[in-house]
N, CA and C atoms as an extended XYZ file, in Angstrom:
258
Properties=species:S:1:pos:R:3:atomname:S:1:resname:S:1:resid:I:1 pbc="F F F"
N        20.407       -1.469      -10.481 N   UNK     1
C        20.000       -2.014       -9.202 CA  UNK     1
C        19.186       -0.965       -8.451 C   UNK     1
N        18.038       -1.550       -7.738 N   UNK     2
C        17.046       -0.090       -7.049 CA  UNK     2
C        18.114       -0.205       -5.488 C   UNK     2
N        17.528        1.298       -5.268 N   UNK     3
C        18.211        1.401       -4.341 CA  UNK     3
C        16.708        1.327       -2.705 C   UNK     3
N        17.637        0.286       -1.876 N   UNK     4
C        16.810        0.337       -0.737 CA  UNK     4
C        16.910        1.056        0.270 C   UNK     4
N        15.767        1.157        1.082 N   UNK     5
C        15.823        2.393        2.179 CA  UNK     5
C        15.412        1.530        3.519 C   UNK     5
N        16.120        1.556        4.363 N   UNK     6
C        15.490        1.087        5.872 CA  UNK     6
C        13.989        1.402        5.802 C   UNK     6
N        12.917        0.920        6.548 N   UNK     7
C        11.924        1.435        6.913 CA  UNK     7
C        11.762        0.604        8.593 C   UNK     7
N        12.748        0.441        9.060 N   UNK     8
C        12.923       -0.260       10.528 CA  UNK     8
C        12.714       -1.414       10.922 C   UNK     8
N        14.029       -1.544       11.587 N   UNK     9
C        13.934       -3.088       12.153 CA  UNK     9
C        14.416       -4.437       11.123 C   UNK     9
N        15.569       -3.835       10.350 N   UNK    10
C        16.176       -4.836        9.401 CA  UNK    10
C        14.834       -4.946        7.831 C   UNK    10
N        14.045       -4.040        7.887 N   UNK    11
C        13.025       -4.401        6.840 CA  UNK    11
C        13.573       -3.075        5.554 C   UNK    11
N        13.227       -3.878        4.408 N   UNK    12
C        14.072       -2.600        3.409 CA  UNK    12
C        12.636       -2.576        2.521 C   UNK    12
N        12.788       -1.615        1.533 N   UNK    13
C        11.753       -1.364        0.697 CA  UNK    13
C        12.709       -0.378       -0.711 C   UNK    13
N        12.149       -0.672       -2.091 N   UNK    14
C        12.722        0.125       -2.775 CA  UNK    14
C        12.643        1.210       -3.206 C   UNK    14
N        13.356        2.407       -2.599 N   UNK    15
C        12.843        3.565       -3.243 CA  UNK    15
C        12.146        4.182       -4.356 C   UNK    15
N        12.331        3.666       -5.424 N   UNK    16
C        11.636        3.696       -6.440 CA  UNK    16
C         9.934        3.229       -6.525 C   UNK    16
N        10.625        2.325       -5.795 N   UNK    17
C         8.727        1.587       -6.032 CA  UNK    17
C         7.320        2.720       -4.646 C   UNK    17
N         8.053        3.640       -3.944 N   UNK    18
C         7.487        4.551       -2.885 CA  UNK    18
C         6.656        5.336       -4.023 C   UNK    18
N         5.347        5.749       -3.511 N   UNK    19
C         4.130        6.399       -4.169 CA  UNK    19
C         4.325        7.974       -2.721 C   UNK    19
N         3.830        7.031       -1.744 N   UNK    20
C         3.520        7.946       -0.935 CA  UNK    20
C         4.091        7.838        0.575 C   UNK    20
N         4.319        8.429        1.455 N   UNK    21
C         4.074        8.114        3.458 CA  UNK    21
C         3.430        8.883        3.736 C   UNK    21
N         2.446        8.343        4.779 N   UNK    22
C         1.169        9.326        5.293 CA  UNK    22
C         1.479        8.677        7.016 C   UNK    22
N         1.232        9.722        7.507 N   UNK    23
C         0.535        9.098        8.900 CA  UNK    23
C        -0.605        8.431        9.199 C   UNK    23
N        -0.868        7.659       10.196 N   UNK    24
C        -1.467        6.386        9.822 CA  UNK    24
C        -2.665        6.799       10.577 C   UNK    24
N        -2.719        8.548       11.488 N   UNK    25
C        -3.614        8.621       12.364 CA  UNK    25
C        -5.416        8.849       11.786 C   UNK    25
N        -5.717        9.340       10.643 N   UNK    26
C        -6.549        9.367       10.505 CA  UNK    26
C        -7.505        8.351        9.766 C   UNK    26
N        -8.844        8.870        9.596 N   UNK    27
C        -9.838        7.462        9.138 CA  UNK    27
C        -9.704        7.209        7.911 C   UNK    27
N        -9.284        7.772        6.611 N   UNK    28
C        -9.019        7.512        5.595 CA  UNK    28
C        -7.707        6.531        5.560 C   UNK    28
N        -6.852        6.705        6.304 N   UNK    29
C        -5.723        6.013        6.414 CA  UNK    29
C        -5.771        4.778        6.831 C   UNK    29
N        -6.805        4.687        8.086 N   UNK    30
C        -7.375        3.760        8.500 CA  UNK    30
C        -7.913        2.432        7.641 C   UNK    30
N        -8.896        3.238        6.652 N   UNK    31
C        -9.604        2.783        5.804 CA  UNK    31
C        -9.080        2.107        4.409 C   UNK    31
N        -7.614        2.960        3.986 N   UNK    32
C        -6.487        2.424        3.483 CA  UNK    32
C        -5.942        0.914        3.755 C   UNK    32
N        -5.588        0.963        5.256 N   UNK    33
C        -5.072       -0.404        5.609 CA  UNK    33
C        -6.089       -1.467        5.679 C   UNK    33
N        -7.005       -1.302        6.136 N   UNK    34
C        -8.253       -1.819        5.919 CA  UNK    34
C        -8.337       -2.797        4.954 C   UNK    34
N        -8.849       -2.160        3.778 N   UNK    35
C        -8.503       -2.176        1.894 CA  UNK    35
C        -7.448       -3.545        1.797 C   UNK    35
N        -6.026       -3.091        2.231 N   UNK    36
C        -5.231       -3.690        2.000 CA  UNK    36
C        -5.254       -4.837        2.357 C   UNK    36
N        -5.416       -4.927        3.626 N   UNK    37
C        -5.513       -6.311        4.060 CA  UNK    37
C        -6.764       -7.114        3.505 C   UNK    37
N        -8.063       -6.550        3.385 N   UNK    38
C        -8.917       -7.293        2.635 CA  UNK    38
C        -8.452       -7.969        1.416 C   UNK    38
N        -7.561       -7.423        0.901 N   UNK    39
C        -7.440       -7.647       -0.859 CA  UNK    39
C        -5.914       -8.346       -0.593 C   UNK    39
N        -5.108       -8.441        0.357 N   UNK    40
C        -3.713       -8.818        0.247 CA  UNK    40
C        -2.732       -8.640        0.271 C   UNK    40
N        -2.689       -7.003        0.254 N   UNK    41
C        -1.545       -6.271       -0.031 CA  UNK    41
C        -1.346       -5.073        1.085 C   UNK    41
N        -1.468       -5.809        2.116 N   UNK    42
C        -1.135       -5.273        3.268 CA  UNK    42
C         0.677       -5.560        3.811 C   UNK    42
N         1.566       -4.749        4.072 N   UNK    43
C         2.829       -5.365        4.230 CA  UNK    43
C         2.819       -4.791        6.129 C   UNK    43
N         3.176       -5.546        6.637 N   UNK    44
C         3.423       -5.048        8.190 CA  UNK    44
C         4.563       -5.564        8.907 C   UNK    44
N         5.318       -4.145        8.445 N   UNK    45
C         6.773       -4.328        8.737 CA  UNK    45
C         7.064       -3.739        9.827 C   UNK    45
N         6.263       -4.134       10.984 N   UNK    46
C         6.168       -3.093       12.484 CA  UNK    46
C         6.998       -3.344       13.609 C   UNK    46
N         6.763       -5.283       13.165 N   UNK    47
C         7.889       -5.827       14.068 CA  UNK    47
C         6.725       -5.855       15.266 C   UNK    47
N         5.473       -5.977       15.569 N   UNK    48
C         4.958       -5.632       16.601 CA  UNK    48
C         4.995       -4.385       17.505 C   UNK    48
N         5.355       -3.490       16.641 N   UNK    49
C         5.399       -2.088       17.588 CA  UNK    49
C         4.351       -1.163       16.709 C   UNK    49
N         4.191       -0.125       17.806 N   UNK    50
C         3.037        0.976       17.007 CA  UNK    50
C         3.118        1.379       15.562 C   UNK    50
N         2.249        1.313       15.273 N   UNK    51
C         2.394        1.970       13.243 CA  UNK    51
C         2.658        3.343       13.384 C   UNK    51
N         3.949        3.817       12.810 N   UNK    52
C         3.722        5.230       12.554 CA  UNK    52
C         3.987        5.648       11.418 C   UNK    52
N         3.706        5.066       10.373 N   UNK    53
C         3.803        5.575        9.190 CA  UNK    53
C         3.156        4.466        7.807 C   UNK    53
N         2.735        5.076        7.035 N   UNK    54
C         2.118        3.925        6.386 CA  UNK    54
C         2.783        4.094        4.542 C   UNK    54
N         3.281        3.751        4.039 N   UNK    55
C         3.896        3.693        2.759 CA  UNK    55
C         3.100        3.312        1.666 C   UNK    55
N         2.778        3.886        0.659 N   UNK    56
C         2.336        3.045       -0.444 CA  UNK    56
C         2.877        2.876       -1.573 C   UNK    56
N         2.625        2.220       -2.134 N   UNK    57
C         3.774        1.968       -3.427 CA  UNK    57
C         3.315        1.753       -4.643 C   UNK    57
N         3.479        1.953       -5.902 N   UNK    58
C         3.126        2.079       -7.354 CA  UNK    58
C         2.546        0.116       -7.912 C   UNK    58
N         2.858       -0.593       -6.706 N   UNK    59
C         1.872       -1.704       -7.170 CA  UNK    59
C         0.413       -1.941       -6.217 C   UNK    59
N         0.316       -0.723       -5.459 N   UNK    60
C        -0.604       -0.330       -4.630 CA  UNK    60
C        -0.883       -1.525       -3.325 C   UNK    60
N         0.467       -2.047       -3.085 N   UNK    61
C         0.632       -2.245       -1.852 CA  UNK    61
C         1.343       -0.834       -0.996 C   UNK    61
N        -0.246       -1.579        0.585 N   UNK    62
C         0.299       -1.097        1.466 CA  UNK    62
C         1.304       -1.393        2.434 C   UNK    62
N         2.445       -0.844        2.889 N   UNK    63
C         3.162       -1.178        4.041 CA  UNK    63
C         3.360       -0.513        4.962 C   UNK    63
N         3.601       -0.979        6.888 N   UNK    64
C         2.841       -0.211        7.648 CA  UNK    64
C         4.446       -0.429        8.199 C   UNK    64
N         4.996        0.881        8.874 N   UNK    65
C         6.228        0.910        9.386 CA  UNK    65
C         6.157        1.874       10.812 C   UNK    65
N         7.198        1.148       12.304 N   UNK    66
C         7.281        1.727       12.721 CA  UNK    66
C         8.018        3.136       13.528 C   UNK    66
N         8.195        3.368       11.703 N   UNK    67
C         9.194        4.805       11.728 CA  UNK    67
C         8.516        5.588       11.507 C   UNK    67
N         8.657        6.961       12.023 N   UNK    68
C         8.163        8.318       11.783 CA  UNK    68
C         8.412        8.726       10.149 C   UNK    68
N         7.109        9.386        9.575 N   UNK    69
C         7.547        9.221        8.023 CA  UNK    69
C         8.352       10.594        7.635 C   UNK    69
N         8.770       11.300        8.942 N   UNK    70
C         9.797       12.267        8.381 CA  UNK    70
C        11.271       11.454        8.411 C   UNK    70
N        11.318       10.699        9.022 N   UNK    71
C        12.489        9.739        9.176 CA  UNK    71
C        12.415        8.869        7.911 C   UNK    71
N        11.881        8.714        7.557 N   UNK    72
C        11.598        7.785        5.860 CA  UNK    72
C        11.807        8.829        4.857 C   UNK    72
N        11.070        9.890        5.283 N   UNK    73
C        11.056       10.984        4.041 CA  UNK    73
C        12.631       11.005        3.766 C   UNK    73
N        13.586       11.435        4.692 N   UNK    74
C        14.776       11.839        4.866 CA  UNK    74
C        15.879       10.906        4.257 C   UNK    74
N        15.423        9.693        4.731 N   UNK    75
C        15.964        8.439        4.107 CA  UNK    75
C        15.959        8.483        2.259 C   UNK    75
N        14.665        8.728        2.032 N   UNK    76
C        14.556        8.935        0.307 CA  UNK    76
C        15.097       10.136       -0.426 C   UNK    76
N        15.256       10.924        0.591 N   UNK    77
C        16.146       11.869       -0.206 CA  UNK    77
C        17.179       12.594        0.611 C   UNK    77
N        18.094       12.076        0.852 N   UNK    78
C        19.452       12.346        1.537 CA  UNK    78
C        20.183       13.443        1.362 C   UNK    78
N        19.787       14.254       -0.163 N   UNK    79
C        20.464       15.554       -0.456 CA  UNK    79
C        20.390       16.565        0.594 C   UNK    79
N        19.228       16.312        1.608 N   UNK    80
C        18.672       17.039        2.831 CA  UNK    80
C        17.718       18.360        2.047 C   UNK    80
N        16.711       17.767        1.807 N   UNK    81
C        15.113       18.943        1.586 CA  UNK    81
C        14.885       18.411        2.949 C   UNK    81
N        14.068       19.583        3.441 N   UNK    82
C        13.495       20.182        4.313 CA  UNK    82
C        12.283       19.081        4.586 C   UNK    82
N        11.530       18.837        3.418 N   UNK    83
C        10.718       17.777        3.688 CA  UNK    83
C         9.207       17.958        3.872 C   UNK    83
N         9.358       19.627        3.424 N   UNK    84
C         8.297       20.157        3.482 CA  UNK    84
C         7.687       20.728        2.006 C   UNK    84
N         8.016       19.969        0.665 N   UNK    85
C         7.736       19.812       -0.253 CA  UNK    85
C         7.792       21.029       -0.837 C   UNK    85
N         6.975       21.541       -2.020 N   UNK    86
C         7.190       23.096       -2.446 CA  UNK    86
C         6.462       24.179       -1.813 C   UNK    86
């Protein structure tokens, strides 16, 4: 069974299937969601609140969450890393 992770507001996603979280502030990111929604695979799990984090996933959907992606990061790996990679 995959295991799911909050990404806010009753919305789950499966850890496994996570590629990446980026912040959603710059134009490439921008240009990301963009993409997505042109083609379909835009997920907007915001609930109507600000995007702060944008997820992508190994079937190259995007999903747009309004959790901080150190708060997601933390969620995916609970052993407690720092979160600041190597």
């Amino acid at each position: 069974m995959a295991t799911l992770i909050s990404i806010g507001y009753g919305n789950l996603i499966a850890a496994s299937r996570v590629v990446t979280i980026v912040s959603p502030q710059s134009s490439p990111m921008r240009r990301l969601r963009e993409q997505a929604s042109k083609t379909g695979k835009l997920i907007d799990a915001t609930e109507g609140r600000k995007t702060r984090s944008i997820l992508v996933t190994d079937s190259d959907h995007v999903v747009l969450s309004a959790i901080n992606p150190e708060t997601i990061a933390s969620r995916l790996d609970p052993a407690g890393s720092d979160g600041k990679g190597i």
